[in-house]
DSSP file (Angstrom, degrees, kcal/mol; ACC not computed):
  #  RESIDUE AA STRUCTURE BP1 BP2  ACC     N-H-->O    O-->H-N    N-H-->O    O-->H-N    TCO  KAPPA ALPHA  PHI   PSI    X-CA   Y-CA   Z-CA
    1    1 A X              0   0    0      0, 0.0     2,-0.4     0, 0.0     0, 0.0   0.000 360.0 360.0 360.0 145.3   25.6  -72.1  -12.4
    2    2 A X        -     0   0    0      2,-0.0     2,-0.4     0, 0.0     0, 0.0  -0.731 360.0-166.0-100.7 144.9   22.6  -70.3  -11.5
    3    3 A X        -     0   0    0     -2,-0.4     2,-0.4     0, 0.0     0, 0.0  -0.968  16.9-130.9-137.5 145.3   21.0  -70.2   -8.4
    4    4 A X        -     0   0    0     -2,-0.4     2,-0.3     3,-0.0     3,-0.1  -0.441  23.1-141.7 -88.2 141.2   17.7  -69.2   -7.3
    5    5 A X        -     0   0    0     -2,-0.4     3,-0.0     1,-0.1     2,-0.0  -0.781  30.7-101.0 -97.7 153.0   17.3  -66.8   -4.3
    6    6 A X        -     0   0    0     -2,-0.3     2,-0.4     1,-0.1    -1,-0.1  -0.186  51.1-118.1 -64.0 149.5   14.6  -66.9   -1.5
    7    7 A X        -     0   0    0     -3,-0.1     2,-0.2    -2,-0.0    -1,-0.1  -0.850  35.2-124.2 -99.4 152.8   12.4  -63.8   -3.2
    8    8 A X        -     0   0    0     -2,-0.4     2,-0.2     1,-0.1     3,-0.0  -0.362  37.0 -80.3 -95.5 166.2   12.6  -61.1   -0.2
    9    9 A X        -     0   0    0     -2,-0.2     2,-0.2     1,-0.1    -1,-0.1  -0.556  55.4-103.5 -74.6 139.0    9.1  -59.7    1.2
   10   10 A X        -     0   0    0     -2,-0.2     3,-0.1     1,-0.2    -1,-0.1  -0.537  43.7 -83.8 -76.9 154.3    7.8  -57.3   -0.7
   11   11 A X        -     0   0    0     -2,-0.2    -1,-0.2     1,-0.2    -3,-0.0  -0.137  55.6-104.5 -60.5 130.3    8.0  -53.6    0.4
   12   12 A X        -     0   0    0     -3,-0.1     2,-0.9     1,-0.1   105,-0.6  -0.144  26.8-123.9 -47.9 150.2    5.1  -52.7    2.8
   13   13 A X        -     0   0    0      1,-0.2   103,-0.2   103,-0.2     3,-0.1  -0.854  26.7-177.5-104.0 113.7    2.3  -50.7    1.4
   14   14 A X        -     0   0    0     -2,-0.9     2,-0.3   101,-0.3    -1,-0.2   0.999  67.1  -9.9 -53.3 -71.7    1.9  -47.6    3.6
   15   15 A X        -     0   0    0    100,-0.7     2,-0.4    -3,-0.2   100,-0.4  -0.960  52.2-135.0-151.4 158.0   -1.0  -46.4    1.6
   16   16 A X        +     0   0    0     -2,-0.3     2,-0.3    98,-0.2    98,-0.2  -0.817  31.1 173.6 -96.3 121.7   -3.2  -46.6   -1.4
   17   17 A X        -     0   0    0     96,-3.9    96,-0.5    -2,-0.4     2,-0.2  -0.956  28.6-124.7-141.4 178.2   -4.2  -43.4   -3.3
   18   18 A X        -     0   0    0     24,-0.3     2,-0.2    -2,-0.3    94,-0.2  -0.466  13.2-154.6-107.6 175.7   -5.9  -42.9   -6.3
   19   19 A X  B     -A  111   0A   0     92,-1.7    92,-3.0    -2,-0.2     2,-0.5  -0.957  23.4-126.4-147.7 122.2   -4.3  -40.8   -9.1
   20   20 A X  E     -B   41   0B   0     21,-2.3    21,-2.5    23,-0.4     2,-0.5  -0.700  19.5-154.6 -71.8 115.6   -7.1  -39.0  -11.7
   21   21 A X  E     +B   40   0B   0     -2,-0.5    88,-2.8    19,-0.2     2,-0.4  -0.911  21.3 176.4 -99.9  91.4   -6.1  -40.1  -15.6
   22   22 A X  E     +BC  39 108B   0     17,-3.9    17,-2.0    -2,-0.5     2,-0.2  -0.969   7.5 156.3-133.1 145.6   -7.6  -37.3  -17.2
   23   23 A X  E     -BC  38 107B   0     84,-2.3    84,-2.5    -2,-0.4     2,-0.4  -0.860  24.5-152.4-142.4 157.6   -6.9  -37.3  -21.2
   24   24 A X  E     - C   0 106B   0     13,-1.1    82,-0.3    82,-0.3     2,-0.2  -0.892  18.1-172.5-133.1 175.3   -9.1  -35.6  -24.1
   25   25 A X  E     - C   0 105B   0     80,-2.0    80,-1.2    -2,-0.4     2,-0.5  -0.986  25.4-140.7-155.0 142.9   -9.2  -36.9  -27.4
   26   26 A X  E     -DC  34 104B   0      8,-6.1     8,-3.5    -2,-0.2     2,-0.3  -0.910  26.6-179.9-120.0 168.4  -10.4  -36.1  -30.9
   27   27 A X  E     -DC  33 103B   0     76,-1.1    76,-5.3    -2,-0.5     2,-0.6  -0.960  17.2-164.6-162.6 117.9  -11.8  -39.1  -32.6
   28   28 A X  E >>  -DC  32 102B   0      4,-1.3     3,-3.2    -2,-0.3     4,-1.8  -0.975  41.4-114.1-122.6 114.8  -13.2  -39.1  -36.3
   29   29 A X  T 34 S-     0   0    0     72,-0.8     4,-0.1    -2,-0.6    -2,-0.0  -0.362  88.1  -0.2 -73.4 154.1  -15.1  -42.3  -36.5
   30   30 A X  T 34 S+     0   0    0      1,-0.1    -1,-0.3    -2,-0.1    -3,-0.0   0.707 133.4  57.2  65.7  10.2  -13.9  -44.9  -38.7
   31   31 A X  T <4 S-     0   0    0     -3,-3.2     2,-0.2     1,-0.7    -2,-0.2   0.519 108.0 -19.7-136.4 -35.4  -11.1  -42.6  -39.8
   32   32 A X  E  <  -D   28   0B   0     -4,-1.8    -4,-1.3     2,-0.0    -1,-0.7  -0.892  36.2-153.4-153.9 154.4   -8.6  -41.2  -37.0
   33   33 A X  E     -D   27   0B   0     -2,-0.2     2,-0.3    -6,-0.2    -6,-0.2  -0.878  23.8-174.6-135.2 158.8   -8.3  -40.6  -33.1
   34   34 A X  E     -D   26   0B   0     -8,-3.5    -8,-6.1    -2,-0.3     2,-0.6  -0.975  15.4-128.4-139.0 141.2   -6.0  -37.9  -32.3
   35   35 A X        -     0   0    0     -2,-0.3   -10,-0.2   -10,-0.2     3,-0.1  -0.847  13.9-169.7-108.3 133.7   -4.9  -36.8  -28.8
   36   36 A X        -     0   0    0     -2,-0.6   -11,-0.1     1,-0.2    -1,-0.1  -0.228  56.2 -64.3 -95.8  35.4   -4.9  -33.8  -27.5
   37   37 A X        -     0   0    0    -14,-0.1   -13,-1.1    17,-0.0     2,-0.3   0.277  46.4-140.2 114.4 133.2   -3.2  -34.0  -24.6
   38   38 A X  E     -B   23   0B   0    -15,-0.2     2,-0.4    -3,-0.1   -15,-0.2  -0.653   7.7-157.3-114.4 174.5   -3.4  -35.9  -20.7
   39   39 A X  E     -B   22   0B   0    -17,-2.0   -17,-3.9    -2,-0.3     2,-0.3  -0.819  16.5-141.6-176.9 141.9   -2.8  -35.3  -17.3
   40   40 A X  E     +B   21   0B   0     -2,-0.4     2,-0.4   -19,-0.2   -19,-0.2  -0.701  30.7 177.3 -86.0 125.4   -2.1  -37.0  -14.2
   41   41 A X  E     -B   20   0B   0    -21,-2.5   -21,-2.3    -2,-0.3     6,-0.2  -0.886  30.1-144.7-148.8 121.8   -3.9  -35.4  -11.0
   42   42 A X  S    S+     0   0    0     -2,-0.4   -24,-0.3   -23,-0.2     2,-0.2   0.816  81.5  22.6 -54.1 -22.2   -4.1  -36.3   -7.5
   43   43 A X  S  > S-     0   0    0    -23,-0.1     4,-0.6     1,-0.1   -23,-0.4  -0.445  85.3-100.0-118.5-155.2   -7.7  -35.4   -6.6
   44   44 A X  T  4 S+     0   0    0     -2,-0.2    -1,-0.1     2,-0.1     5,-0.0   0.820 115.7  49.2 -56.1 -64.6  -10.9  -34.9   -8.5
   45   45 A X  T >> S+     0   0    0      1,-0.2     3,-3.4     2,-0.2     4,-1.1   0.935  99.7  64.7 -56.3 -69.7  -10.9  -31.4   -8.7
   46   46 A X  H >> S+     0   0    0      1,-0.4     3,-2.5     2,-0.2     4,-0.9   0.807 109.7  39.1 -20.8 -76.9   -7.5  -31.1   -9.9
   47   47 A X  H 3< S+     0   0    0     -4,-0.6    -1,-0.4     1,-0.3    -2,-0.2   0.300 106.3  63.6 -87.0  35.7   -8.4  -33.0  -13.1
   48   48 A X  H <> S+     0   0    0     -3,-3.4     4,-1.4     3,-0.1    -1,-0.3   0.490 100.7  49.1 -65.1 -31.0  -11.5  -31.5  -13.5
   49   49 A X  H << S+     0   0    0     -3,-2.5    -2,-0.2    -4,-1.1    -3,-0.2   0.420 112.4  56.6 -87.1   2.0   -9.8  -27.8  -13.9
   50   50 A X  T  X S+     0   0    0     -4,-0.9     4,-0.6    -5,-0.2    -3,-0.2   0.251 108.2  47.9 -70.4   3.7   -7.4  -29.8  -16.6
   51   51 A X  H  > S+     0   0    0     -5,-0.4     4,-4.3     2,-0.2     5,-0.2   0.811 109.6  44.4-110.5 -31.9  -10.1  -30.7  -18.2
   52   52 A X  H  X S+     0   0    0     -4,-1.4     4,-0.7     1,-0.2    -1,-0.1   0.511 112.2  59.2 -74.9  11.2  -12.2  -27.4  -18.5
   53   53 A X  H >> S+     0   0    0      2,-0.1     4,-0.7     3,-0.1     3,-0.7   0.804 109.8  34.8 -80.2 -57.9   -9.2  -25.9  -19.4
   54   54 A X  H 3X S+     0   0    0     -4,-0.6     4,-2.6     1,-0.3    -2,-0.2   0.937 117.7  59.2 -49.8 -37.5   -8.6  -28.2  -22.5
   55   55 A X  H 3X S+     0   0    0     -4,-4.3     4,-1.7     1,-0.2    -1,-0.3   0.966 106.9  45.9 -41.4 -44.7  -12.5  -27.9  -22.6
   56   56 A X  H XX S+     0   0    0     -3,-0.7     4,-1.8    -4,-0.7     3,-1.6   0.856 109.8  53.5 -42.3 -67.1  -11.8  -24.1  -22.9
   57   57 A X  H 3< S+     0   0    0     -4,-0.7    -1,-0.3     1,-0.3    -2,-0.2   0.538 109.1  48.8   3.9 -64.8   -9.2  -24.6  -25.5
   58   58 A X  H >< S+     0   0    0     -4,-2.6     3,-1.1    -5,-0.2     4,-0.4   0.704 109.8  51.8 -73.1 -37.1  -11.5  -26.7  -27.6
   59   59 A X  H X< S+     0   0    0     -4,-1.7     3,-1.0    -3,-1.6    -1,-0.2   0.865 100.2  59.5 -26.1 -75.6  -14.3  -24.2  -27.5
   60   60 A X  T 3< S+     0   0    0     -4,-1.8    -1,-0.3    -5,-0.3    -2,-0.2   0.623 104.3  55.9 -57.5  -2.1  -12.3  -21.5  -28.4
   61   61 A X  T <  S+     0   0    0     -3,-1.1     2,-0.3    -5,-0.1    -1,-0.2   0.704  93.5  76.6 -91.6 -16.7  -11.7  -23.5  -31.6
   62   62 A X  S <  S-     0   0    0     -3,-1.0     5,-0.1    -4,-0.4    37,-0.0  -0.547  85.2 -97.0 -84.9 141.3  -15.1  -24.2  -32.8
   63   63 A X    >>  -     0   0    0     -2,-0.3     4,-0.9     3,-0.1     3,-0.7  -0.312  50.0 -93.2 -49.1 153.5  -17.6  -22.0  -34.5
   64   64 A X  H >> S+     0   0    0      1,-0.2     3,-1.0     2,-0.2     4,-1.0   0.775 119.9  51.2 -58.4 -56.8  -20.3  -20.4  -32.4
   65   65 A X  H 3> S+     0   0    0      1,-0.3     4,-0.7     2,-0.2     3,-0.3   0.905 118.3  34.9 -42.8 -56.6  -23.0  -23.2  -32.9
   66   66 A X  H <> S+     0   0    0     -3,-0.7     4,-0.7     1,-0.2    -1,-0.3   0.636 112.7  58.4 -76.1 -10.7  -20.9  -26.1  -31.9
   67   67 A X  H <X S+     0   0    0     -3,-1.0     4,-4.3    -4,-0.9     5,-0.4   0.595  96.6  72.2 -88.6  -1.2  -18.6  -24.0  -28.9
   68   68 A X  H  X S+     0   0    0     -4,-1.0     4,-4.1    -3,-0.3     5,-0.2   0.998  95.5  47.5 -76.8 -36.5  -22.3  -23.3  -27.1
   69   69 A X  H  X S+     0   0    0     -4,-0.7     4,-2.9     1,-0.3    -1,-0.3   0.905 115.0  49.3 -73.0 -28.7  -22.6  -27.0  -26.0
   70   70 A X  H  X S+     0   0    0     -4,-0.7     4,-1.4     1,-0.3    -1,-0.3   0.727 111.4  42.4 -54.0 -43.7  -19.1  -26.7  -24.8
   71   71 A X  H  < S+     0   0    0     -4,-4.3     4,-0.5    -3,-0.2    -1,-0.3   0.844 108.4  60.6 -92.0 -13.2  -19.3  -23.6  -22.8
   72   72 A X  H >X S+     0   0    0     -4,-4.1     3,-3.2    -5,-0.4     4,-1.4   1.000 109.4  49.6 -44.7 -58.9  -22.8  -24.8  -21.4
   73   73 A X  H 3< S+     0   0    0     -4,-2.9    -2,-0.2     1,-0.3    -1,-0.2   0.897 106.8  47.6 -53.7 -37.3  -20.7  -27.5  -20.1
   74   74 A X  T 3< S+     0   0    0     -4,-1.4    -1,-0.3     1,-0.2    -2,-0.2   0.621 120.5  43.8 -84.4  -5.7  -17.7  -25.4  -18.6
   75   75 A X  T <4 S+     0   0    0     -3,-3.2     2,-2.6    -4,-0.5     3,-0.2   0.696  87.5  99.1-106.2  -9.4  -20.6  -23.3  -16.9
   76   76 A X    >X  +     0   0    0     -4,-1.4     3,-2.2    -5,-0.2     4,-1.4  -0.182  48.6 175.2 -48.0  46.2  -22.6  -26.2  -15.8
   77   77 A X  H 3>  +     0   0    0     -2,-2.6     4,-2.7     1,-0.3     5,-0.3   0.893  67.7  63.5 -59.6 -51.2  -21.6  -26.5  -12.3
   78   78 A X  H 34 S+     0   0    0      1,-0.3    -1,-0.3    -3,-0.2     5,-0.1   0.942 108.9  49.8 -35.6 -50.9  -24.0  -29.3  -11.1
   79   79 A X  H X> S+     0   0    0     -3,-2.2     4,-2.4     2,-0.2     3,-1.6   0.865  96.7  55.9 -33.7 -46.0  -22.2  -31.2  -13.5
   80   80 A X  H 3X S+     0   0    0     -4,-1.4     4,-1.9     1,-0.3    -2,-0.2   0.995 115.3  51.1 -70.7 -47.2  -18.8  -30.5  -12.7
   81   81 A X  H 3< S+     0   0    0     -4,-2.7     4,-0.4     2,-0.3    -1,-0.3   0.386 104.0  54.4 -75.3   9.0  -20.4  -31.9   -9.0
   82   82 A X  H X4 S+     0   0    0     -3,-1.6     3,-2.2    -5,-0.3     4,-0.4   0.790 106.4  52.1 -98.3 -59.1  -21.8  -35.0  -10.4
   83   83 A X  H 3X S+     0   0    0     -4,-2.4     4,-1.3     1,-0.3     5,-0.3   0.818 107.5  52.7 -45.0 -25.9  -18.4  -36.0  -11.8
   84   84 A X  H 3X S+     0   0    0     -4,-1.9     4,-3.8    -5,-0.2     3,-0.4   0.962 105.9  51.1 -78.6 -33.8  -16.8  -35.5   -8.7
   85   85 A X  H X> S+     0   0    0     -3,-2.2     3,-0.6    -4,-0.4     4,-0.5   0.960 117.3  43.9 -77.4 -81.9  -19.3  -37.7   -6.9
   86   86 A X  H 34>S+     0   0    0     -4,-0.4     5,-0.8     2,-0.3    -1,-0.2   0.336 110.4  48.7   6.1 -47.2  -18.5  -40.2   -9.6
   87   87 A X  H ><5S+     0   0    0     -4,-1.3     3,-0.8    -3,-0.4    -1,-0.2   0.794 112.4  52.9 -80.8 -58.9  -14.8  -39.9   -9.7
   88   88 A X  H <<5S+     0   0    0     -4,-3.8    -2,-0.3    -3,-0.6    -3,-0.2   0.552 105.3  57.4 -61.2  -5.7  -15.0  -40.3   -5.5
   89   89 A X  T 3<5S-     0   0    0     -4,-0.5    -1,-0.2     2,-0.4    -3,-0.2   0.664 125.6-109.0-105.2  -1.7  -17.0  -43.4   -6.2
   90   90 A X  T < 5S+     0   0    0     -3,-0.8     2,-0.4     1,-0.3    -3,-0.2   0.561  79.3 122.2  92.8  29.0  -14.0  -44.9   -8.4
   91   91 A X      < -     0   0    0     -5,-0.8    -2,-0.4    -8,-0.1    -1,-0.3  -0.943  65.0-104.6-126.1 159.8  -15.8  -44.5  -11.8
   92   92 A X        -     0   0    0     -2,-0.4     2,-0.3    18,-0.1    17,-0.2   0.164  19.4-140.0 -83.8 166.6  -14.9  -42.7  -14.7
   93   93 A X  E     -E  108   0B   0     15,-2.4    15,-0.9    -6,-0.0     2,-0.4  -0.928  18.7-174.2-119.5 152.3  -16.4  -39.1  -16.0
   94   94 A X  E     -E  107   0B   0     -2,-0.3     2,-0.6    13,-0.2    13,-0.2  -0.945   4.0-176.7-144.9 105.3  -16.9  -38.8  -20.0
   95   95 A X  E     -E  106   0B   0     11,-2.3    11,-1.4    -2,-0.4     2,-0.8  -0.940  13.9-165.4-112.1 105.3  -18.0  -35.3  -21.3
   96   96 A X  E     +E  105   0B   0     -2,-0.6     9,-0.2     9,-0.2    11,-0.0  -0.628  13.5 173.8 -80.6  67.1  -18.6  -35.4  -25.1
   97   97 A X  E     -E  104   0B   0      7,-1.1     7,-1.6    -2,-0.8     2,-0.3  -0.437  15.0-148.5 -93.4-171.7  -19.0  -32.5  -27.8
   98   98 A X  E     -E  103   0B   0    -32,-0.2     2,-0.4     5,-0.2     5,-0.2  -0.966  19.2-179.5-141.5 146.3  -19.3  -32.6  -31.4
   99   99 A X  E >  S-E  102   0B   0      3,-1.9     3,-1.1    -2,-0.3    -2,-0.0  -0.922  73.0 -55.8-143.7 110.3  -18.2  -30.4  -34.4
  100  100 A X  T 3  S-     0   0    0     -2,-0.4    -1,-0.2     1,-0.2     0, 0.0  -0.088 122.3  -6.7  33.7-121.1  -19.4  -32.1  -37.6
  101  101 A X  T 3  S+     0   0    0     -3,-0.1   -72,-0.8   -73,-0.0     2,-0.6   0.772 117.3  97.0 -80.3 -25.9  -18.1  -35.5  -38.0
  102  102 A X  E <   -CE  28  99B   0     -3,-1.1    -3,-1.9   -74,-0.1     2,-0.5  -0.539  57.8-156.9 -92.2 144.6  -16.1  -35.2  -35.2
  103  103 A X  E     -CE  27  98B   0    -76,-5.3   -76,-1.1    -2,-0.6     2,-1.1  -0.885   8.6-145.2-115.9 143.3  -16.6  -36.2  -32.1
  104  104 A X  E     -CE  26  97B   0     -7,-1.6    -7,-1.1    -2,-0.5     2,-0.7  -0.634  11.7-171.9  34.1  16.3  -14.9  -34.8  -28.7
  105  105 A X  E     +CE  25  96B   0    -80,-1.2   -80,-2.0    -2,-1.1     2,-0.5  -0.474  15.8 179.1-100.8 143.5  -14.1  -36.6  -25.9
  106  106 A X  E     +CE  24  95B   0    -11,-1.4   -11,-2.3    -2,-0.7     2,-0.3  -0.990  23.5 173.0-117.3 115.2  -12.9  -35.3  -22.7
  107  107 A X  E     +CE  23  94B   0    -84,-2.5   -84,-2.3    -2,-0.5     2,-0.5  -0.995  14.0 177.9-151.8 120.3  -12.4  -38.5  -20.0
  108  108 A X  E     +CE  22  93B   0    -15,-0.9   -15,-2.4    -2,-0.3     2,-0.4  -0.986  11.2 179.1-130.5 131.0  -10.8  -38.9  -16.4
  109  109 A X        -     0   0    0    -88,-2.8   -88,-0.1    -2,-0.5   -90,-0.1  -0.862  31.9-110.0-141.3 129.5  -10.7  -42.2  -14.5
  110  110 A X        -     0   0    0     -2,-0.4     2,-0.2   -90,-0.1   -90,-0.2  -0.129  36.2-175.0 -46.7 140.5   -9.4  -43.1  -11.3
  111  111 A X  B     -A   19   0A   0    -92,-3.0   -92,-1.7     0, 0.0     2,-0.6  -0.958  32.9-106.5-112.7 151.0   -6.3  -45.3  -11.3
  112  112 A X        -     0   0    0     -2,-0.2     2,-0.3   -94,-0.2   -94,-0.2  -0.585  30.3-169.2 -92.1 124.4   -4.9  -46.6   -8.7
  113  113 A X        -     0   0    0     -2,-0.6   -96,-3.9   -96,-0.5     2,-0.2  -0.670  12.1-159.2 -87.7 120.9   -1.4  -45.0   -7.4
  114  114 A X        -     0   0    0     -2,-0.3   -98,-0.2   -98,-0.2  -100,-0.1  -0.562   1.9-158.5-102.2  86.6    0.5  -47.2   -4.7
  115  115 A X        -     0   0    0   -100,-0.4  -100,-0.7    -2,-0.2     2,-0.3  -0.213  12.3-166.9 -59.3 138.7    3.0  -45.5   -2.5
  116  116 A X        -     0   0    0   -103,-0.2     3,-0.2  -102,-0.1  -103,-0.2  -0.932  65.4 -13.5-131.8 133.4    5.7  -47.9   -0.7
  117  117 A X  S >  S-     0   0    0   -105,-0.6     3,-0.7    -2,-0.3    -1,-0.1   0.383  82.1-165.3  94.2  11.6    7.9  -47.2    1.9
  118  118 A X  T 3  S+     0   0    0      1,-0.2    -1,-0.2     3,-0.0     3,-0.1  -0.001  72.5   1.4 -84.2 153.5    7.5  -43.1    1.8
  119  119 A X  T 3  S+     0   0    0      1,-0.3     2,-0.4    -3,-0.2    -1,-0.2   0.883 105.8 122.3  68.3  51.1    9.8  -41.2    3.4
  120  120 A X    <   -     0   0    0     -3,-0.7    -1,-0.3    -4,-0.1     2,-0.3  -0.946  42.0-160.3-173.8 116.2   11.9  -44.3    4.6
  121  121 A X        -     0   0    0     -2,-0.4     2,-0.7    -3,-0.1    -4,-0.0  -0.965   6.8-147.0-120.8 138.7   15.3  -45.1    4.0
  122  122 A X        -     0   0    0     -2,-0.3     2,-0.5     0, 0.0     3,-0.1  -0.880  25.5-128.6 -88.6 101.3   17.3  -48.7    4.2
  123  123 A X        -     0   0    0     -2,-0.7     6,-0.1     1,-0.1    -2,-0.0  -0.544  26.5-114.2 -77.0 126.5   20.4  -48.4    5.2
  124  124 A X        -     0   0    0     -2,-0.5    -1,-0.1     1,-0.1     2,-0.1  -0.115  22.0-164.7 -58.8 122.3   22.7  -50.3    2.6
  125  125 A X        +     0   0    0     -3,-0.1    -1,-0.1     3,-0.0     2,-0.1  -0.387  62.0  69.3-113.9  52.6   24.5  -53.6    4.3
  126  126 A X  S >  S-     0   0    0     -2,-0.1     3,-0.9     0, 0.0    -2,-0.0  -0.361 107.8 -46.6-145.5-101.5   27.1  -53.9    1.3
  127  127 A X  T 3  S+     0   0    0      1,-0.3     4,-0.1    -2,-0.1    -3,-0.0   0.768 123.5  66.7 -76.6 -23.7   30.0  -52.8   -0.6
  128  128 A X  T 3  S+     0   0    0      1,-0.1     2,-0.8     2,-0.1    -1,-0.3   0.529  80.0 105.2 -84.0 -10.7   28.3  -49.2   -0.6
  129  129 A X  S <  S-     0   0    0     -3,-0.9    -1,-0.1     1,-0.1    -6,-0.0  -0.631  80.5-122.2 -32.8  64.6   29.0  -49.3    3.3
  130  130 A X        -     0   0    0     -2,-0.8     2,-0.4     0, 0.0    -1,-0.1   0.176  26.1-152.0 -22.4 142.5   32.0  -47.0    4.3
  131  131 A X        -     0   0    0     -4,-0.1     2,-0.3     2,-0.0    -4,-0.0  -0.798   2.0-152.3-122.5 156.2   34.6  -49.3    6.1
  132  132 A X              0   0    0     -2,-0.4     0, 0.0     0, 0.0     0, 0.0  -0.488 360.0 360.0-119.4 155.3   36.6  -47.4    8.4
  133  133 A X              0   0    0     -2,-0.3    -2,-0.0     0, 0.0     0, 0.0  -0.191 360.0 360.0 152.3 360.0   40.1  -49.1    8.9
């Protein structure tokens, strides 16, 4: 027979932090998206040097015309500081380039990370219990 149990209190939440979702992508409309790669980063900054690296990356792949708007971006620093301001307000950062039909996107947006319980241990009250005898 089944029997339902009282549901236990859920685990306190110490604290709330955010965790930075930062992902680029190439994306041929109306035919393909392909990704090129994410990362998970605990601050702003953090994914903001994974993304001018991938920026770099991308750069280095394009012919002169199309890599310029890309390294304007990666020198742009006023930028880099608007996205943080952005990112710290809990909205997302979008940086675009384009190489013919394709377009570019480079994207981090807070999600929210909860941490429970850390560094807190429950000591086990059952069969996992050494008995002494």
């Amino acid at each position: 027979m089944l029997r339902l149990l009282q549901p236990q209190s859920p685990a306190p939440l110490h604290q709330h932090s955010a965790i930075y979702w930062a992902e680029a992508v190439a994306v041929v409309p109306l035919v393909s998206t392909h990704w090129l790669g994410s990362h998970a980063a605990t601050t702003p900054r953090l994914a903001i040097r994974w993304l001018r690296s991938r920026a770099q990356d991308i750069a280095d792949q394009f012919d002169a015309p199309a890599a310029a708007s890309v390294l304007h971006w990666l020198q742009d620093h006023q930028e880099h500081e608007t996205a943080l301001r952005l990112l710290a307000a809990g909205r997302p950062y979008t940086f675009t380039a384009f190489e013919d039909a394709t377009r570019y996107m480079l994207t981090i947006r807070p999600t929210l990370g909860l941490v429970v319980n850390r560094g807190r241990r429950h000591r086990s009250q059952g069969r996992h219990r050494a008995q002494g005898h």
